[in-house]
C-alpha positions as CSV (number, residue, x, y, z in Angstrom):
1,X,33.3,-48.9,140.5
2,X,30.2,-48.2,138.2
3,X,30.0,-45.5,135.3
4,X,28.1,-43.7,133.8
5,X,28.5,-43.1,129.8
6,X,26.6,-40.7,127.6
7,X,27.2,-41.1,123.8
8,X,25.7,-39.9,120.6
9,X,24.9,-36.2,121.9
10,X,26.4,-33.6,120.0
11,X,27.8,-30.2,121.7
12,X,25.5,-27.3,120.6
13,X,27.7,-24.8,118.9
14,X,27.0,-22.5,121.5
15,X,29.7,-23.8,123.4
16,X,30.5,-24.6,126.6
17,X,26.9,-25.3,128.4
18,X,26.7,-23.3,131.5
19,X,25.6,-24.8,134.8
20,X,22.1,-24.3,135.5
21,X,20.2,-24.8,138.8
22,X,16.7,-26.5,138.3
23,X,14.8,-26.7,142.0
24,X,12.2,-29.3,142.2
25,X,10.2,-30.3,145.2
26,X,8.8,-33.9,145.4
27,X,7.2,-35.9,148.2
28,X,9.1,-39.4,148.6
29,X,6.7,-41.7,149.7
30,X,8.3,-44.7,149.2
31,X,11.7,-44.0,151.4
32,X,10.3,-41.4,153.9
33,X,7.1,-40.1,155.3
34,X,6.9,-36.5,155.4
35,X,6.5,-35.7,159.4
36,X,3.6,-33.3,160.5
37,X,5.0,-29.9,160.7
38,X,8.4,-31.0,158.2
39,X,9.4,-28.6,155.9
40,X,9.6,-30.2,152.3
41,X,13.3,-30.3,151.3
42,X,14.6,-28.4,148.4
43,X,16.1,-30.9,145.6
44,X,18.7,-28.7,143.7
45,X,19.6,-30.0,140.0
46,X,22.1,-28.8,137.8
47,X,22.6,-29.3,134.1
48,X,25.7,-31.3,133.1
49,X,25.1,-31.9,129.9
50,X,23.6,-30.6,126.9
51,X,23.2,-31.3,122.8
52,X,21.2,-33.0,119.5
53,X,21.0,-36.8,119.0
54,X,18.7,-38.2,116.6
55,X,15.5,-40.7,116.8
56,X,16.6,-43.9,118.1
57,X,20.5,-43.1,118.9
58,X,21.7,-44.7,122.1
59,X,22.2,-41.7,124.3
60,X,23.6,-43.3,127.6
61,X,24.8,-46.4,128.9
62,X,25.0,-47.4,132.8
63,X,28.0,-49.9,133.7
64,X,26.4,-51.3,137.2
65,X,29.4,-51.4,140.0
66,X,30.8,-54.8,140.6
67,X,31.5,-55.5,144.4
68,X,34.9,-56.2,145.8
69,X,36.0,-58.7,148.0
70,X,36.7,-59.0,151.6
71,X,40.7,-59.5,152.5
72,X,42.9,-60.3,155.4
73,X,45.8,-58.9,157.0
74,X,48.9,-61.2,157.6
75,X,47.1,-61.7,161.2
76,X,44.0,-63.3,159.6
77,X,41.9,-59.9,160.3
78,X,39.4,-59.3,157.9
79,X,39.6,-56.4,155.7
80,X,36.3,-55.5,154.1
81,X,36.2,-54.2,150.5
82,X,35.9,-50.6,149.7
83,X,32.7,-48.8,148.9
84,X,31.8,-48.6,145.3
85,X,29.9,-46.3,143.2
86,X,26.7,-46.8,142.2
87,X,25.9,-45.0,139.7
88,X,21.7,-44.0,139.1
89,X,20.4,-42.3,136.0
90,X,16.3,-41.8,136.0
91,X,15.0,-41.7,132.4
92,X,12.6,-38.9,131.4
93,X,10.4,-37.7,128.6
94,X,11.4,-39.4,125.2
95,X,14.0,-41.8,126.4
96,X,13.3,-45.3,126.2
97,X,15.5,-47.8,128.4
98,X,16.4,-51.4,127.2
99,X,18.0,-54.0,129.4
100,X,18.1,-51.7,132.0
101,X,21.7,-50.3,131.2
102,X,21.1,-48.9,128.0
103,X,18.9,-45.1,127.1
104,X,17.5,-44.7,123.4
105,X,16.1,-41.2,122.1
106,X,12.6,-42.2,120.7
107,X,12.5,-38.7,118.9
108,X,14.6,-36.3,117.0
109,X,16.0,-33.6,119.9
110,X,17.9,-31.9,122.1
111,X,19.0,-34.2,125.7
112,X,19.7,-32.6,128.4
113,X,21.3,-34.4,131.3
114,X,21.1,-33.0,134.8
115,X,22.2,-33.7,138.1
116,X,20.8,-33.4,141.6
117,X,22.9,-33.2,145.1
118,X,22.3,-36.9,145.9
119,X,24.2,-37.7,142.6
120,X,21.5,-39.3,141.2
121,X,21.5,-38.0,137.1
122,X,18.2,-37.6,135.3
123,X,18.4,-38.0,131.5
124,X,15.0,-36.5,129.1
125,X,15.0,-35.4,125.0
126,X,13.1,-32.6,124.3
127,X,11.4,-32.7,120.4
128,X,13.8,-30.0,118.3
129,X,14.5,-30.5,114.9
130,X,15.8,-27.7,112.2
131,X,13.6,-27.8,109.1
132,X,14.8,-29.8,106.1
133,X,14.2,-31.0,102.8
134,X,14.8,-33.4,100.2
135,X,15.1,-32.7,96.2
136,X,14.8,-36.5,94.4
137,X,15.1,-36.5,90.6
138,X,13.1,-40.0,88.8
139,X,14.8,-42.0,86.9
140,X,13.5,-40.8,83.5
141,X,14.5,-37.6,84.9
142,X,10.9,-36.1,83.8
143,X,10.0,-35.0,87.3
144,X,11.5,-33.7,90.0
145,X,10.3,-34.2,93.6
146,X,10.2,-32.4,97.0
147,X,9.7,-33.4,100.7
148,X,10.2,-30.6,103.1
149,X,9.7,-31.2,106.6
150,X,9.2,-28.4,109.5
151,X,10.8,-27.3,112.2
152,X,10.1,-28.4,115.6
153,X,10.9,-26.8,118.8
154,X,12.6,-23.5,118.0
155,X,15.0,-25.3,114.9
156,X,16.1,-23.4,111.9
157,X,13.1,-22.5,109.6
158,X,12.9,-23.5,105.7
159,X,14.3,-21.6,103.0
160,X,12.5,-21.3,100.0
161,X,14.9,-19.2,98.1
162,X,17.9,-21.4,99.4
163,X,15.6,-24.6,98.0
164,X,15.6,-23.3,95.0
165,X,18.9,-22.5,94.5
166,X,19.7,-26.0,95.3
167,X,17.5,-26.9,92.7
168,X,19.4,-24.8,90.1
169,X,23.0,-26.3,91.2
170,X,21.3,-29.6,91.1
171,X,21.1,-28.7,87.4
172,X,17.2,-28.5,87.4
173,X,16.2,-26.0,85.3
174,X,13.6,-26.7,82.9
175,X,10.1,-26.9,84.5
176,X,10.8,-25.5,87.5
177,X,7.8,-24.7,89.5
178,X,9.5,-21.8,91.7
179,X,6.1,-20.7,92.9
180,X,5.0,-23.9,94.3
181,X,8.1,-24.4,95.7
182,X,7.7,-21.3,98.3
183,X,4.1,-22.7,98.5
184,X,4.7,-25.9,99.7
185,X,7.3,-24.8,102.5
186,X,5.0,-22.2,103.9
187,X,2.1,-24.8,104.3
188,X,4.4,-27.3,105.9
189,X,5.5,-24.4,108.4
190,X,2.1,-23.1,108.7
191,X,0.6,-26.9,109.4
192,X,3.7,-27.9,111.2
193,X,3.8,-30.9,109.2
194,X,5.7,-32.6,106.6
195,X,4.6,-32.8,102.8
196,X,6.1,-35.2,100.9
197,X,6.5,-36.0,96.9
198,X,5.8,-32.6,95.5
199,X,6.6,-32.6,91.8
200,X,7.9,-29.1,91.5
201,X,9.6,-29.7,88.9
202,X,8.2,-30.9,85.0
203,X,10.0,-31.7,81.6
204,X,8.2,-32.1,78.3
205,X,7.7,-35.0,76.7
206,X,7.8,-34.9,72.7
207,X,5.3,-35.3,70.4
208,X,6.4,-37.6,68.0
209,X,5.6,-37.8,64.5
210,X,2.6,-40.8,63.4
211,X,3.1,-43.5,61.6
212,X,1.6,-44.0,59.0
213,X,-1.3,-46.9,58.9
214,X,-2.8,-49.1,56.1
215,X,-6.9,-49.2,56.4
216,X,-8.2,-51.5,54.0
217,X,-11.8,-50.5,52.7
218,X,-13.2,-53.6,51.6
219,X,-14.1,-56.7,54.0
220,X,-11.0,-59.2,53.8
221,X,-11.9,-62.6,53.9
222,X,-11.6,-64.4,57.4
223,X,-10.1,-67.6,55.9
224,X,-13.0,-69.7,58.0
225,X,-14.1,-72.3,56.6
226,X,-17.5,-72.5,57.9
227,X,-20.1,-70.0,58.9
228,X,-22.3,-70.2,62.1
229,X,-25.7,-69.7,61.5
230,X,-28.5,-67.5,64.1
231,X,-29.4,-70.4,65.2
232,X,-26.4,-71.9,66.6
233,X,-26.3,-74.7,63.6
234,X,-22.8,-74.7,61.2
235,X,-23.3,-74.5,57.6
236,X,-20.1,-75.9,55.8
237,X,-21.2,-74.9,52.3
238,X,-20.6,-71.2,53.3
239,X,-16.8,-70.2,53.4
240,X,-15.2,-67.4,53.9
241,X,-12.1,-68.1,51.7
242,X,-12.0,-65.5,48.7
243,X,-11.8,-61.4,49.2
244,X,-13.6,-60.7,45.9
245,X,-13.4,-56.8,44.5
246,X,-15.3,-55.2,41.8
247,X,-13.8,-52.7,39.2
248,X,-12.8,-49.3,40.6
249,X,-13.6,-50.3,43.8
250,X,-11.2,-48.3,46.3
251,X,-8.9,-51.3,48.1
252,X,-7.0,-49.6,50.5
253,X,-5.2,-46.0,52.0
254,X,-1.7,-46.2,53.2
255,X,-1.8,-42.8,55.1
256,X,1.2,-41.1,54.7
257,X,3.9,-41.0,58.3
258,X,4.0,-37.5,60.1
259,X,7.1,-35.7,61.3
260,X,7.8,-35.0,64.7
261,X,6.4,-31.8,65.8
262,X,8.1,-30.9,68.6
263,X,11.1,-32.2,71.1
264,X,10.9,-32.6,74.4
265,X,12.9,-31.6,77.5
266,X,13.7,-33.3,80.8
267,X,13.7,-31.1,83.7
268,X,17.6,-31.2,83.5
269,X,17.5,-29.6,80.0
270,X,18.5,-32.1,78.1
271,X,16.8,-32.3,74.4
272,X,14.5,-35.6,73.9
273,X,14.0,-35.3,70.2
274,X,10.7,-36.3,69.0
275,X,10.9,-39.4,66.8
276,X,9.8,-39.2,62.9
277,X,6.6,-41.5,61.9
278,X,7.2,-45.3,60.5
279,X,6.4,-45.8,56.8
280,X,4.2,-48.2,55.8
281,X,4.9,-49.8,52.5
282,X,1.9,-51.7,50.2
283,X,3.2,-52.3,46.9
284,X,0.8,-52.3,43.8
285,X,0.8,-55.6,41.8
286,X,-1.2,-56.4,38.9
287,X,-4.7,-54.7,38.1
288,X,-4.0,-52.3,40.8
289,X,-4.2,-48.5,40.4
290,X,-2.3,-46.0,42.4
291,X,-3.9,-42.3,42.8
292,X,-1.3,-40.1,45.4
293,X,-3.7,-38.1,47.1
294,X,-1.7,-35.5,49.0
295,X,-1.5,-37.3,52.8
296,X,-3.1,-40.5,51.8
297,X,-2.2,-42.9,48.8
298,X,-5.4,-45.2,47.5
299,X,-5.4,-48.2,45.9
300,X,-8.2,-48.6,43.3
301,X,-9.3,-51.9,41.3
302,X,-8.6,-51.6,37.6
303,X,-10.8,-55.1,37.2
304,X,-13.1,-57.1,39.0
305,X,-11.6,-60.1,40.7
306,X,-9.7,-62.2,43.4
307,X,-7.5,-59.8,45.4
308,X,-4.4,-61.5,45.9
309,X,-2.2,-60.6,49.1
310,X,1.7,-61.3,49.2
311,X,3.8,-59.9,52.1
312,X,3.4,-56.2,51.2
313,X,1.8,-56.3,47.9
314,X,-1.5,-56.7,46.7
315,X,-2.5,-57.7,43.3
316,X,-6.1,-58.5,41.7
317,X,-6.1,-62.0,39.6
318,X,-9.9,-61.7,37.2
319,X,-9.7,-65.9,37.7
320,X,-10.4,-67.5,40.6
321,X,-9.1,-71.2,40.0
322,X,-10.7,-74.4,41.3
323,X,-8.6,-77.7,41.1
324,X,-11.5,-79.4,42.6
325,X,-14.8,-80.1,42.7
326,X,-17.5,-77.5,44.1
327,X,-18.4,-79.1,47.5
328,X,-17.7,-79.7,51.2
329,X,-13.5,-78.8,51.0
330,X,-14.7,-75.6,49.0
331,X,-18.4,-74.4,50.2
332,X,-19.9,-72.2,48.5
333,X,-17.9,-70.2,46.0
334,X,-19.0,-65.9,45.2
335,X,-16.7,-63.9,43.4
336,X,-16.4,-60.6,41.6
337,X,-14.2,-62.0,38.6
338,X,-14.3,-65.2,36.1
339,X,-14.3,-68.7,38.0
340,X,-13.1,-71.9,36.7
341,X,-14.0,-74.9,38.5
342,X,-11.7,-78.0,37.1
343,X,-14.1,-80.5,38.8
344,X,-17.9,-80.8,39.2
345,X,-19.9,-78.6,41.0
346,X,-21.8,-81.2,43.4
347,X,-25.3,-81.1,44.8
348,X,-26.4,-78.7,47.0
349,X,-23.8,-76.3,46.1
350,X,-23.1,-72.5,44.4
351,X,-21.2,-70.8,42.0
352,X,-21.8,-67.3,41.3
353,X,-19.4,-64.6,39.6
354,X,-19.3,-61.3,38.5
355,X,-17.4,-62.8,35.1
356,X,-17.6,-65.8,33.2
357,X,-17.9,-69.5,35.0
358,X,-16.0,-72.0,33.1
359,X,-16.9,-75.6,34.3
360,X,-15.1,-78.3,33.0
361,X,-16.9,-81.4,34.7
362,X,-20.6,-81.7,35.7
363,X,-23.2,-79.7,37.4
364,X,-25.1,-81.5,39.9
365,X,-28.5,-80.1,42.0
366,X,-26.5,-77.3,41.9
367,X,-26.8,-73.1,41.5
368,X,-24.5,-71.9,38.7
369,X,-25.1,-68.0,38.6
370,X,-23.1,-65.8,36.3
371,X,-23.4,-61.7,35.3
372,X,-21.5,-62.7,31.9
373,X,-21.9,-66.4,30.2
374,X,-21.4,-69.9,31.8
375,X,-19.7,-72.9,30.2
376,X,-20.1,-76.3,30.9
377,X,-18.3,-78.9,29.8
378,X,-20.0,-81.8,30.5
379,X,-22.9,-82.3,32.1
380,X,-26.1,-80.6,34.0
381,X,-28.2,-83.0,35.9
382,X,-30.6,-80.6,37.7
383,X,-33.0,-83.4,39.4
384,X,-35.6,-81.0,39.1
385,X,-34.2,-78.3,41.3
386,X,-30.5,-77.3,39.9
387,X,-30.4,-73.8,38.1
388,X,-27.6,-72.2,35.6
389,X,-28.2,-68.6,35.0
390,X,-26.4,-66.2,32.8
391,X,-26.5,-63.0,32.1
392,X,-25.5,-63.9,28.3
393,X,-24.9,-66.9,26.9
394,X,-24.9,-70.4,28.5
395,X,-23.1,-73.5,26.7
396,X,-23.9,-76.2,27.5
397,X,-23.0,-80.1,26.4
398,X,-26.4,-81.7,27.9
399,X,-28.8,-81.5,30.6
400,X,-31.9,-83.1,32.2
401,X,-34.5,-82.4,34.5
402,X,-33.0,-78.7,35.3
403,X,-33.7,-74.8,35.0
404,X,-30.9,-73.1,32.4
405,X,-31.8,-69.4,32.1
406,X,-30.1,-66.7,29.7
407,X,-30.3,-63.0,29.0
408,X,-28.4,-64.0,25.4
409,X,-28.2,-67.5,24.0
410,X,-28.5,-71.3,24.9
411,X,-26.0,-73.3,23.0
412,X,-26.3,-77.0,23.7
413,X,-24.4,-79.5,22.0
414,X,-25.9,-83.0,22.4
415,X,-29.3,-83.0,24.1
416,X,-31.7,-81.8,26.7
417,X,-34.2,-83.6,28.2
418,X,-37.2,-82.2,30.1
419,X,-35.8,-79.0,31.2
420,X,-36.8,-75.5,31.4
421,X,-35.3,-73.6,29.2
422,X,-35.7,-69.5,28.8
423,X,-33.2,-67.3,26.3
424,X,-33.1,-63.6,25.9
425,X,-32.5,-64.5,22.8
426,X,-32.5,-68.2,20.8
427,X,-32.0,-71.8,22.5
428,X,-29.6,-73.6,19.6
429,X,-28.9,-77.5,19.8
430,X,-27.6,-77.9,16.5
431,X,-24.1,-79.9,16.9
432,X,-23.2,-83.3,17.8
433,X,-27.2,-85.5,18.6
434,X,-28.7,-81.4,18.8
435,X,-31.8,-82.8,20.3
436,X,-34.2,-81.1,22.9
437,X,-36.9,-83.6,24.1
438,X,-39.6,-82.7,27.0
439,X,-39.9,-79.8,29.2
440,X,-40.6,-76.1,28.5
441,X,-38.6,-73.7,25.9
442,X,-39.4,-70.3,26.3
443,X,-36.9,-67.9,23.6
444,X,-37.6,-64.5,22.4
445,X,-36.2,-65.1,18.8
446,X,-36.6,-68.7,18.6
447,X,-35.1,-72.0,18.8
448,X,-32.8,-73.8,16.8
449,X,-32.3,-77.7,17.0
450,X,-32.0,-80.7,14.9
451,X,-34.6,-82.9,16.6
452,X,-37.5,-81.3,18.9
453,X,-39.5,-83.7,20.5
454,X,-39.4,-88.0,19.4
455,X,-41.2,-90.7,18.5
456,X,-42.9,-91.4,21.6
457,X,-44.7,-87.7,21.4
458,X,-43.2,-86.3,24.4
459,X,-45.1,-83.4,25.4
460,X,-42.9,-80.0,25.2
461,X,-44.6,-76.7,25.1
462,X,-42.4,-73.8,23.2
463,X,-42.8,-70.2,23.3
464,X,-41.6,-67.8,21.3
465,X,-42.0,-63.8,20.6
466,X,-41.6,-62.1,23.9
467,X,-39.0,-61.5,26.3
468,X,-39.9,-64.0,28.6
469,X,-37.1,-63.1,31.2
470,X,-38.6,-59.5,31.3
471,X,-42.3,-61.5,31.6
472,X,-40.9,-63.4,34.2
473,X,-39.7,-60.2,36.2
474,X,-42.8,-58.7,35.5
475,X,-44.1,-61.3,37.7
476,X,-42.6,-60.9,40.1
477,X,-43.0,-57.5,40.3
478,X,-46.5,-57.9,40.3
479,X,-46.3,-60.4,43.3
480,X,-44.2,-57.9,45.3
481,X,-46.9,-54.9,44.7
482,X,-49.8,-57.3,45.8
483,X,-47.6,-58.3,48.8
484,X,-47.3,-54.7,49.5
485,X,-51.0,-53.4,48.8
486,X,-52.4,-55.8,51.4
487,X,-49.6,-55.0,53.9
488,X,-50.6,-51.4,53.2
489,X,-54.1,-52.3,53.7
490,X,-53.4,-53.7,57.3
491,X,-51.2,-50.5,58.5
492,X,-53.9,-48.4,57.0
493,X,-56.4,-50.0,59.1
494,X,-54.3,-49.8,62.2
495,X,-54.0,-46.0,61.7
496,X,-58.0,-45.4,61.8
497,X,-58.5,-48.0,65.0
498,X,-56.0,-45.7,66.9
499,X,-57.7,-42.3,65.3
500,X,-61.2,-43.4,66.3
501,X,-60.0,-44.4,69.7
502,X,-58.6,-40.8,70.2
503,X,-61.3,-39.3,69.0
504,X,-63.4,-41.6,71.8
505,X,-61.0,-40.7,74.3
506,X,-59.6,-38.0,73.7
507,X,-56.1,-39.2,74.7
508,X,-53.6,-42.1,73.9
509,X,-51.3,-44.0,75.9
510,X,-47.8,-44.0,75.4
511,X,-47.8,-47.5,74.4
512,X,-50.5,-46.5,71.5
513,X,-48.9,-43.2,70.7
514,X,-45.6,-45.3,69.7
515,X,-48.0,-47.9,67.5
516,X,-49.4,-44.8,65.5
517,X,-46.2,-43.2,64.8
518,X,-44.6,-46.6,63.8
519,X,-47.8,-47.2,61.6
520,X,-47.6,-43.5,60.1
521,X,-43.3,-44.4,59.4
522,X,-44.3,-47.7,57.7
523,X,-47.4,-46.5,55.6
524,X,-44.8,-43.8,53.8
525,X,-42.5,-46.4,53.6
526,X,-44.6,-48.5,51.9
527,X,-46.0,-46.0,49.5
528,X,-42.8,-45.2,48.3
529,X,-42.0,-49.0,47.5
530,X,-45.4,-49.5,45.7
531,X,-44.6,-46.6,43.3
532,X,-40.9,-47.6,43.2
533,X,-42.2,-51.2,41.7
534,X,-45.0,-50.1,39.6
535,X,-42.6,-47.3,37.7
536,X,-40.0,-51.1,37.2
537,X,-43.6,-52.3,36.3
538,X,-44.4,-50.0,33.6
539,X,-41.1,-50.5,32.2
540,X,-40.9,-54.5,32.0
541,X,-44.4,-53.9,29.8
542,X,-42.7,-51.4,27.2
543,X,-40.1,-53.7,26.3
544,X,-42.8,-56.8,26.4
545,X,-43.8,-56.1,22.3
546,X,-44.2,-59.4,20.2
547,X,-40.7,-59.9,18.2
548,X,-41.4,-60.1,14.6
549,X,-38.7,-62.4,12.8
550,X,-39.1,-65.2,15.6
551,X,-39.0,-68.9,14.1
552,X,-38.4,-72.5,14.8
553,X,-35.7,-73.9,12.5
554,X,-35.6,-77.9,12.7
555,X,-32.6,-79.5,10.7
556,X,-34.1,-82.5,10.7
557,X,-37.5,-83.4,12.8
558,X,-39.8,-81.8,14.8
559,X,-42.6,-84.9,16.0
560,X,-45.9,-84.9,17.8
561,X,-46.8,-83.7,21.1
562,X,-45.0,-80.5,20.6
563,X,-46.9,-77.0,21.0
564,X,-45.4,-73.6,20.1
565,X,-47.0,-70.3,21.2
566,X,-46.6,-66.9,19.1
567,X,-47.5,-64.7,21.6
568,X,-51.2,-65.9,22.4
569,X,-51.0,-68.0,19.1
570,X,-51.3,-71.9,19.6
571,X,-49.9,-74.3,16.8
572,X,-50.1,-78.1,17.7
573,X,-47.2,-80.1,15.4
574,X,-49.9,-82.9,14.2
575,X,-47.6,-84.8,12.4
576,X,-43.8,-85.3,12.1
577,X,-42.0,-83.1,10.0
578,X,-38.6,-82.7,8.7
579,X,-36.2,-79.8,7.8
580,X,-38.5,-77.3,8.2
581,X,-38.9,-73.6,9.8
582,X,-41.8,-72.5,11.6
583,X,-43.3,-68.8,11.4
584,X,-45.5,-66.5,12.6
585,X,-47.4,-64.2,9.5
586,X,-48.2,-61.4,10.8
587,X,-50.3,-59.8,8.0
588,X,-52.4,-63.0,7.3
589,X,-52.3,-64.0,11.8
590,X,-51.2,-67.2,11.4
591,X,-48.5,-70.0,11.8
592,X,-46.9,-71.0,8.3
593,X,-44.6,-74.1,8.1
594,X,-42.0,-74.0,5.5
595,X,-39.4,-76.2,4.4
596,X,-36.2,-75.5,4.6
């Protein structure tokens, strides 16, 4: 016999369900055909079963009959097999059948299962859910969440007060958003749909303290060993290599760490406590000072120098140390302290320094540039372009063919040989061969030497009196304010083309109006420059007097082919002459040689 099983349907708590009688009237085309003048039967059904079952819960299963078979009496009669049940259950709204035994509720509901007078059953859900929700807490336990869903079908309505209560037993207590809470169920009621995620619930993070941070204020060297120039070429002789400071310059700010200023809170009321800023520690070496400035500690320079950084010190060495020679494995050395370079310093190559240069091998087609004095042990082969500059006194063993300039003194020791020489003060060459030969001396107070000029009348010109490193700055000067006139001159001209036009016109493009206001920016500009230069101008000429006391001393002789110049006074040495000194009177205006 076949049966018929209904599963996964809950009672109501009502109770017993009460038979009902449901009438429906239906034409049945496919077994019968209604006759003219036929009454339509009444089909009687009555409720059998009632209750909830959930979205996709098997609600019903149909065991098909299984069909006996036929027998015989002792007399080899047949006996046929009893009639079996058949059972029939018609699937209605929101019941989906698989296999054809099997009845699935495809929605969250009440089933109701009814029966009619031919036995058949008739199974349908009808949508009815009570309202619920859902409280989720994320891991950090920062936020808690809310999903409320609606009631469908007559179920129990929301709660908010009951919601929030859960929320309190849940232990959520800090953050809670109780209004939002009683917003978001109305809406979903009101919509008849679900809303999901809600945060209704915040904690507060804490604000931690800072830590503190070390700025350095000067530009640290890159440690590249090249620079890349605009236009795309590398220039080896330009490193990056030394991070060169001058005296009181400010080095660096360690900014002091912050406290925390204020703890935090997750919404289940448990303390985050806000974490204290990280220290920074830069420790002051050598030639550093240390000024505590409330928040911020600063690191000054007490000399000009290398600065030197070790793990989490820093330190400022006032010699920057060569082993090597000046060229391609070095480029190009600048630096804010004294320099010693224990090689040569090769052609095409710099030194320049805030403090004293010290070489102790040769200087090539070099620049050798110094703020205090240079020293050079050996050598200075210029090859008509090198150039040693200090701003006091350069020493010097020999040199030929170059440019060695000095605010002080020139000291050299064996011999130069058609160079240019200008002194602040005296050019000396009176140890070792002391001999200057060829060239140009130009020395405000003189020049000292045991042999000026030789035998084969090499011409030298020599001038003495003035401050010739002032004369030559006046020169320049003067070149820059003649460079400026004339670009005046051309903005100037510029600015009446566009005022005639106007006047012509009346009006001015945009395109024009931008020219003139450019013009107008660069003719102040320019003014300003021009009577910057010619106040440095007036200056260079005050301290441009003739020096009274100027001489030429020669230890031992001074030959042919040599002129000197007081001031504007020529005197041509005719003959050779020994151990004399050469003067300027003043009160008779003329050029005494006397022995010495």
């Amino acid at each position: 016999m076949g049966k018929l099983g209904f599963k996964g349907i809950l009672k109501r708590k009502s109770g017993k369900v009460k038979d009902q009688k449901v009438v429906d009237v239906k034409k049945d085309r496919k077994k019968s055909e209604k006759k003219k003048g036929e009454v339509p039967i009444k089909d009687e059904r009555v409720l059998v079963k009632k209750g909830y079952a959930r979205k996709g819960d098997l609600i019903a299963t149909v065991h098909p009959a299984v069909l006996g078979k036929e027998g015989k009496n002792i007399l080899g009669e047949p006996i046929p097999p009893k009639e079996v049940y058949q059972p029939k259950l018609i699937a209605g709204k929101n019941v989906k059948v698989e296999d054809g035994t099997k009845y699935f509720l495809t929605t969250d509901g009440i089933v109701e299962v009814l029966k009619d007078s031919r036995g058949v059953f008739y199974i349908k859900g009808k949508i009815y859910r009570h309202g619920s929700y859902k409280i989720t807490v994320s891991d950090d336990e920062m936020k808690a969440y809310l999903t409320v869903i609606p009631p469908i079908g007559g179920g129990r309505s929301l709660n908010a007060d009951e919601i929030i209560e859960d929320c309190k037993k849940r232990g959520i207590v800090f953050g809670l958003k109780e209004k939002l809470i009683r917003e978001t169920v109305a809406k979903a009621e009101e919509n008849r749909e679900a809303i999901r995620d809600v945060v209704i619930a915040e904690g507060e993070e804490p604000i931690d303290g800072e830590d503190g941070k070390l700025e350095f204020k000067i530009r640290l060297a890159t440690g590249n060993r090249f620079k890349v120039l605009n236009n795309g070429k590398v220039d080896f002789k330009e490193q990056d290599l030394i991070t060169a400071v001058e005296e009181d310059e400010l080095i660096a700010v360690v900014k002091k760490p912050r406290s925390g200023q204020r703890d935090g809170h997750t919404v289940l009321g448990e303390k985050i406590e806000a974490k204290p800023g990280q220290q920074v520690t830069l420790e002051a070496g050598k030639n550093i000072r240390v000024e505590d400035k409330g928040d911020e500690i600063h690191f000054y320079a007490e000399i000009s120098g290398q600065l030197i950084r070790e793990r989490n010190s820093i330190s400022i060495d006032p010699l920057y140390v060569i082993d090597s020679d000046v060229g391609a494995k070095t480029g190009n050395i600048g630096f804010k302290g004294a320099v010693l370079v224990k090689g040569n310093v090769n052609d095409g190559f710099k030194v320049q320094a805030m403090g004293n240069i010290t070489i102790q091998g040769n200087v090539g087609k070099a620049i050798v540039q110094s703020k205090e004095n240079v020293i050079v042990n050996n050598g200075f082969a210029g090859k008509h372009n090198g150039l040693i500059y200090a701003g006091k006194d350069v020493t010097i063993k020999f040199a030929e063919n170059g440019t060695i300039k000095a605010g002080g003194n020139i000291f050299i020791s064996r011999a130069a040989l058609n160079c240019k020489l200008i002194a602040g003060d005296r050019v000396i060459s009176v140890k070792e061969k002391g001999q200057i030969i060829g060239g140009m001396v130009k020395a405000r107070r003189g020049l000292e030497a045991k042999i000026i000029g030789n035998e084969l009348e090499h011409k030298m010109d020599i001038f003495i009196g003035l401050d010739y490193l002032t004369e030559e700055k006046l020169t320049e000067i003067k070149g820059k304010i003649a460079k400026y006139v004339q670009n005046l001159k051309k903005v100037e001209l510029v600015i009446g083309k566009i005022k005639k036009i106007n006047e012509n016109s009346g009006m001015l493009s945009e395109s024009l109006k931008k020219i003139y206001t450019d013009a107008r920016k660069k003719k102040a500009l320019l003014k300003i420059a021009i009577d910057n230069l010619k106040k440095k101008e007036e200056k260079c000429l005050q301290s441009l007097s003739q020096e009274e006391g100027a001489e030429i001393i020669v230890h031992e002789s001074i030959y042919p082919g040599v002129k000197i110049y007081f001031g504007d006074k020529l005197y041509e040495i005719d003959s050779k002459k020994n151990n004399v000194k050469i003067v300027f009177d003043t009160n008779n205006q003329k050029v005494r040689v006397m022995p010495l």
